[in-house]
N, C-alpha and C positions, 0 to 999 in steps of 0.2 A: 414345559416347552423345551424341545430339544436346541441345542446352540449352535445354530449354523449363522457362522458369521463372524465379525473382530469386535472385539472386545472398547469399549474408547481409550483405555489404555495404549493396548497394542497398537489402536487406530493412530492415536496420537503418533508414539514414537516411530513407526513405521513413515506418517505422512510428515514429521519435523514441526510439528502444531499441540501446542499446548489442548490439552484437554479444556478449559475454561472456554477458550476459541470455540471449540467444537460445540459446546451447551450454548455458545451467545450466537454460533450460525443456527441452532436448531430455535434457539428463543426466536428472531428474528423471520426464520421463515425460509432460510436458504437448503436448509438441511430436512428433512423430516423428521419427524419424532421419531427414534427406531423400534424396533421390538425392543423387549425386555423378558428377561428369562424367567425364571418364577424366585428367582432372590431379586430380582431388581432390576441386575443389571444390563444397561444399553448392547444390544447386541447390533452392529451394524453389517448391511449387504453389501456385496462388490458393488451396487448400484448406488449405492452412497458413499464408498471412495470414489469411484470414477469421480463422482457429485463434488466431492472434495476438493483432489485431485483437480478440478477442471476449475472451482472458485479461488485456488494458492496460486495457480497459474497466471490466470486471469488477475488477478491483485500484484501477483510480479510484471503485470506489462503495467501497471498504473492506475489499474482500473479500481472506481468505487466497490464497494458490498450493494448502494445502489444500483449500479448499473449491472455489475452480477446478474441480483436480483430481475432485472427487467430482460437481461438474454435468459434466462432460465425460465422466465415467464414467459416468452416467446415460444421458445421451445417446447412447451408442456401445451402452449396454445394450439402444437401445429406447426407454425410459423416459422422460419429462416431467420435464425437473431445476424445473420452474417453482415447485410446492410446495416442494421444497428453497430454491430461492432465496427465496421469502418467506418462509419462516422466517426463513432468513440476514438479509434484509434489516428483520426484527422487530426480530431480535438487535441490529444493528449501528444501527437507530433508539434502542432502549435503552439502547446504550451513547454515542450522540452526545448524550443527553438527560441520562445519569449526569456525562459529562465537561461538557459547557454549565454544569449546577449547579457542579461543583467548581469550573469556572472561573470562576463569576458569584460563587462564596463569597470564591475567590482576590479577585478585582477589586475585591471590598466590603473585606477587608483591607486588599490597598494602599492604596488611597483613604484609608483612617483614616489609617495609618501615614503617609502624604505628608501630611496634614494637622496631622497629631501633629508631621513633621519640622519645619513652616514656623516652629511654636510654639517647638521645642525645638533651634537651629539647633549648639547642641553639644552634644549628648547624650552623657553618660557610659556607658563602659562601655569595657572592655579591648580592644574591636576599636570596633564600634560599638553604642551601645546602641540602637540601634531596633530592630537585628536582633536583639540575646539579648534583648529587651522580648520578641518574638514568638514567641522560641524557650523564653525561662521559661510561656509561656501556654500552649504545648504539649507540654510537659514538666510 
């Protein structure tokens, strides 16, 4: 068999994805199996970087290997995964909007607490009392 195509090596370090990644999107179902050459090895098509390329993307805006999977099955159905994705991407604004709060409640915390520590620079308590101060107020 002639070798037209990239290597999983080369795939890897060109796309910044460990090689192991690459065999666990192909175990999985995200990737195809690719050719292989007559020693063995995975020869991959520009049609399975694109493929790649569009699942590292899709995982840097937040998204599951789940739900990957379900816009690629759309696609291969036919089908416009684009309303699926903006759903997804409702969802996962939702959830960047639920955690900001938790973490802006978090930050108004510390902040007291660092201020409470300047005041109180030995505070009693069996380990340290700042922390079971924080942990009796949520108990």
């Amino acid at each position: 068999m002639e070798e037209v195509g990239v290597r999983i090596g080369e795939l890897g370090e060109r796309l910044g994805v460990n090689t192991k990644t690459i065999r666990y999107y192909e175990s999985i179902g995200l990737v195809p199996e690719p050719e292989r050459t007559s020693s063995g090895y995975r020869i991959y098509s520009e049609a399975d970087v694109e493929r790649l390329v569009f699942i590292k993307s899709a995982q840097r805006l937040g998204l599951a290997l789940d739900e990957v999977r379900e816009i690629l099955a759309l696609r291969e159905r036919g089908e416009a995964p684009c309303d699926y994705v903006r759903d997804l991407i409702s969802q996962e604004l939702a959830d960047i909007d639920r955690r900001l709060e938790e973490l802006q409640s978090l930050r108004q915390e510390l902040a007291a607490l660092e201020r409470r520590a300047q005041d109180t620079a030995g505070a009693k308590g069996s380990i340290c009392g700042l922390i079971e101060h924080v942990r009796q107020k949520s108990v």
